[in-house]
N, C-alpha and C positions, 0 to 999 in steps of 0.2 A: 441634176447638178453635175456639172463637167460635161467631157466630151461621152457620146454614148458611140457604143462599138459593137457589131452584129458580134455573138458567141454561139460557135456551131453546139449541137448538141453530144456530135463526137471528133474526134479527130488521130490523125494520123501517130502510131509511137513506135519506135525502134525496141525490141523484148531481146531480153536473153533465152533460148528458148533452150537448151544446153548448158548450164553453167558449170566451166571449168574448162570449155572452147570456147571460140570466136564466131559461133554459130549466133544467126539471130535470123530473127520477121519480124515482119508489119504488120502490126494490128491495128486495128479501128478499137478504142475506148473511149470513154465518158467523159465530157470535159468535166473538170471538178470548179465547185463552186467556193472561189476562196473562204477563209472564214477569218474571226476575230483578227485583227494585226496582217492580212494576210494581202497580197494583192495576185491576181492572174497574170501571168505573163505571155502573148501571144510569140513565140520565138521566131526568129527566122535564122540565125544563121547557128550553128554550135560547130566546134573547134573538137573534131575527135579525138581520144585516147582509147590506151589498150591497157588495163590494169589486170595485171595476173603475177600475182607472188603469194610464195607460202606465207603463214603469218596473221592474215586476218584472222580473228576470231571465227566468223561464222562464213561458208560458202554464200555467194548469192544465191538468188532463189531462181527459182523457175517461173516466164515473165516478168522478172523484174525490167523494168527500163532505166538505162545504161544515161552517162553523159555526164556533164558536169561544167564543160563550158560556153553557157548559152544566151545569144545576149537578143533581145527582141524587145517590143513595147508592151506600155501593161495600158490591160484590156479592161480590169474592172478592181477596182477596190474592195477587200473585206469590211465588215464593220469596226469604224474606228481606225481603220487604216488612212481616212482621208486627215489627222493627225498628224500624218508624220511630214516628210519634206519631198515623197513623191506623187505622180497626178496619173490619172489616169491620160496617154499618150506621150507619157516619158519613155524614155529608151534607158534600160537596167539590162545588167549582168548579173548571170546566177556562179557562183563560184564552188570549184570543189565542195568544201565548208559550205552547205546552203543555209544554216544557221547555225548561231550559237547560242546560250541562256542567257549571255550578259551579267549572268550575278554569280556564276558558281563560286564556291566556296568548300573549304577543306581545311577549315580551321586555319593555318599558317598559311596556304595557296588559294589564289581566285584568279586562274588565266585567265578570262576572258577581259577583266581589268588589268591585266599585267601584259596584254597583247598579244597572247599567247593564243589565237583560235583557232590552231591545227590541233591543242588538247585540250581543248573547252571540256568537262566533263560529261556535257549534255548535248555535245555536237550532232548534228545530221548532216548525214555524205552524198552526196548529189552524186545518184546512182548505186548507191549499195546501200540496200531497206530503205531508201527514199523517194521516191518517183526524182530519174533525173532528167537531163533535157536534150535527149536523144529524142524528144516527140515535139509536138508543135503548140502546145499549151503549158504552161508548168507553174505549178505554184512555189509564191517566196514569202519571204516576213517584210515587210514596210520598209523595217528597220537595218535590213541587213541584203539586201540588195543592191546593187556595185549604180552608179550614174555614169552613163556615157558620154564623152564630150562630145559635142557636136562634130569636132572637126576629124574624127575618127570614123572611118567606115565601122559597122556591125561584123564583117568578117575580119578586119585587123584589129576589132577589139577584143573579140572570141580567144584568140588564141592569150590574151594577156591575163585575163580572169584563170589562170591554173598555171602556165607553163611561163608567163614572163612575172608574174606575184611570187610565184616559188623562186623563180633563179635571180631575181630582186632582193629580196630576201634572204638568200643564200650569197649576194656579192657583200650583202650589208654587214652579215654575221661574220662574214669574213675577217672582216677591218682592216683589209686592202687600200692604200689613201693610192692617190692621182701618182702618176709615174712607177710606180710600183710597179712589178711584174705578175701575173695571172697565169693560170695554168688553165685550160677549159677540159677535161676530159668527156668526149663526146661531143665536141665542139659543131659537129655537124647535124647531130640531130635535130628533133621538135624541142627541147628546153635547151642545146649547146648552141644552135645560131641565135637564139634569142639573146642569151647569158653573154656572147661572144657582144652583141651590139652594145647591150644596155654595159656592159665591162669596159669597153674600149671607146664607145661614144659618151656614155651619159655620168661616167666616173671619170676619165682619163685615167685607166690600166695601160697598162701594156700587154696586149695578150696573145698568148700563146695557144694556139690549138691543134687539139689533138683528136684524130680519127682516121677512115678510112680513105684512101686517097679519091676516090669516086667522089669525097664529100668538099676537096680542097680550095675548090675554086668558090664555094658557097660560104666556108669559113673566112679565106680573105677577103672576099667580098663584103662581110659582116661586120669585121673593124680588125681581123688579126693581126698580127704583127708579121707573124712567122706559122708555119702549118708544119705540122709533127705526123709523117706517116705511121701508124700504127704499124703493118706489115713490112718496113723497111728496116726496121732492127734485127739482129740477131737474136737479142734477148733484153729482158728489163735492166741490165746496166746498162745495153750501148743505148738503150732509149733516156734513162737517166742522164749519160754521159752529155746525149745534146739538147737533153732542159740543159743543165750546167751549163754547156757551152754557151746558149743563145740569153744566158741570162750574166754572161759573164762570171761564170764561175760561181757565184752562190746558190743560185736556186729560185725560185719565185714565193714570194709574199701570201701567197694563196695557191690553193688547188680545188677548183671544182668540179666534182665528177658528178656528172650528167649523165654518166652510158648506166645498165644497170647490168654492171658483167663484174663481180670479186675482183678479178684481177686486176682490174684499174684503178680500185681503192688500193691493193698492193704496191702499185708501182708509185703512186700518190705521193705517199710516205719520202719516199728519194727525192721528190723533185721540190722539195722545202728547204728553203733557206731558212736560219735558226730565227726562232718567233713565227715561221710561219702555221699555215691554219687551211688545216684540211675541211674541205664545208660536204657534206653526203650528202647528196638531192636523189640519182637514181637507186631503183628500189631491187637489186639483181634479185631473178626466180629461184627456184628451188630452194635445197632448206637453208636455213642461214649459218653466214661465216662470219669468222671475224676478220679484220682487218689484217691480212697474215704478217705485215711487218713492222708492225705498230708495237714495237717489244717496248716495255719501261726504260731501259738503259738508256735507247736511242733518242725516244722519245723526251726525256730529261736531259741528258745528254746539247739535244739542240734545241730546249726549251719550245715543242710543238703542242700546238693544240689540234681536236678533232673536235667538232661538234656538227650540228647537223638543223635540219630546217624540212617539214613536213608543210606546211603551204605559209603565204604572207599574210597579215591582218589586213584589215578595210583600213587602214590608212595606208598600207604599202602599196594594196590595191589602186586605190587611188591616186598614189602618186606615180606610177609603173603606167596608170592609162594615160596621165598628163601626160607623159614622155613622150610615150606611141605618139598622142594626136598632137606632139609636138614634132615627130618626124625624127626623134633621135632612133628608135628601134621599129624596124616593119617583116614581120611573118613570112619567111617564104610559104604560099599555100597555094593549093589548088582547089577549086570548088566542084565537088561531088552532090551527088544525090543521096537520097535517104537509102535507096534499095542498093545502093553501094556500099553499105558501109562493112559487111562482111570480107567484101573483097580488100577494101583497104586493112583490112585487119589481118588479112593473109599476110600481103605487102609488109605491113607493118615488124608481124612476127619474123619474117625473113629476113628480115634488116634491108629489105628495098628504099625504103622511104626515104626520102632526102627532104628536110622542112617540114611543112605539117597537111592537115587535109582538112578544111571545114567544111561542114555538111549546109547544104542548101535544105532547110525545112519547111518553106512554103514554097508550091507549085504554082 
């Protein structure tokens, strides 16, 4: 019944082999046979990241396989998965979030009904204790894997299943309307060009971005308005000084910071105009700080808010891939190999990288 699809008996996956560096190999494992609700997903392209912050409850493991956003056809249906609304030779994305319970409950609280599935209580992490899709086979739930629209490449959709559902997400929390002013902190990175298109194409912001100048010509090129060199200030008021400037004096309606460096949630705080709304998407290493200028007075004072956003729900999802395969936001990437991906992670850690890197997983 459906299309039938050869399933090798093993295949290729990316390992941590060292967890708590950027060390990894290739090994050859088992394809696994999905089960009840479950369907195989045959990958080909995934959208790398580098996750390393104090914080998590548990270290990853040793072998565990890394990834989280990977988008390929599915190869074979679990039992009772032919139920749901996908077929065997659909094209699905696997997202950070690779699943949620759908019913949790906490007596007063049930995210996963309140849209809330970056704190589902029963969440599983695509790539930490989960098999992620850093390899070339990977299982999902029927119900909780992403549809790609046709008119969307597999490697410009990769990057939206993690990096453009969070900074989607993060513009929404915001509550930044059309002409408004935007602040991008990390504007050039893998989630700040995204954030910078989907802000100034798919909302009508005005935005303003901020990074290293190496990054400038790829932020205005993305939808900025104006480009904020990070290293051209004397210190965080003359950087304040020309948000103010360029925003006419008040300050910008939002700030989102995308780099994961303290200091940029610090200077954050300044570059608010009163009501506005600090949004925290990157995750800065080492141990955790607080926001150093986030004092009660000031914060009262011009009536701010901070809140924050850990990945988008399946319907932001989904609306964040319309966009892409409508041509309102497109990835800067390059396409790599699997036995590459150590080195991009080098890259990555030194702050080389300019846009993102999707990994090619079929040869």
């Amino acid at each position: 019944m459906g299309e039938h699809v050869e399933i090798p008996q093993q295949h290729k996956a990316v390992v941590y082999d060292n967890p708590g560096t950027i060390s990894t190999r290739i090994d050859m494992i088992d394809t696994p046979e999905p089960g009840p609700g479950e369907v195989l997903v045959k990958l080909s392209r995934n959208h790398e990241e580098l996750l390393k912050w104090k914080g998590l409850p548990y270290p990853t493991s040793p072998g565990q396989i890394g990834g989280h956003e990977g988008v390929g056809t599915i190869a074979k249906l679990g039992p009772g998965a032919e139920q749901s609304n996908v077929k065997v030779g659909d094209r699905v994305g696997i997202k950070w979030i690779s699943r949620i319970c759908g019913n949790c409950r906490e007596s007063w609280a049930a995210a996963c009904f309140e849209g809330f599935d970056g704190v589902c209580f029963n969440q599983k992490i695509s790539g930490y204790y989960t098999p992620g899709t850093f390899q070339q086979y990977v299982l999902g739930p029927a119900n909780y894997v992403t549809p790609i629209p046709d008119s969307l490449s597999s490697a410009d959709a990769a990057p939206m299943l993690c990096a453009g559902v969070t900074t989607y997400s993060a513009l929404t929390r915001s509550n930044a309307k059309a002409g408004q002013w935007v602040v991008i902190s990390g504007a050039g990175g893998g989630l700040g060009h995204i954030a910078v298109q989907l802000s100034a194409r798919g909302m009508g912001h005005r935005v303003i971005g901020i990074d290293a100048a190496a990054k400038k010509d790829l932020i205005l090129a993305s939808g900025a308005e104006h480009f904020v060199d990070v290293s051209a200030h004397a210190d965080d008021e003359a950087m304040k000084a020309e948000v103010l400037r360029l925003t006419g004096g008040l300050g910008a309606s939002a700030v989102i910071v995308c780099t994961a460096v303290n200091k940029a949630y610090a200077q954050a705080i300044g570059f608010l105009r009163f009501g506005g709304t600090l949004v925290c998407v990157g995750m800065p290493e080492g141990e955790p700080q607080g926001i150093a200028t986030s004092y009660p007075q000031y914060m009262c004072s011009k009536m701010l808010n901070i809140t924050s956003i850990a990945v988008g729900n399946r319907r932001e999802a989904t609306e964040v891939l319309a966009m892409a395969g409508r041509g309102i936001v497109k990835t800067h990437y390059r396409l790599e190999k699997m036995e590459s991906l150590s080195e991009v992670f080098e890259e990555m850690e030194a702050g080389k990288l300019i846009g993102r890197v999707v990994l090619d997983l079929q040869e």
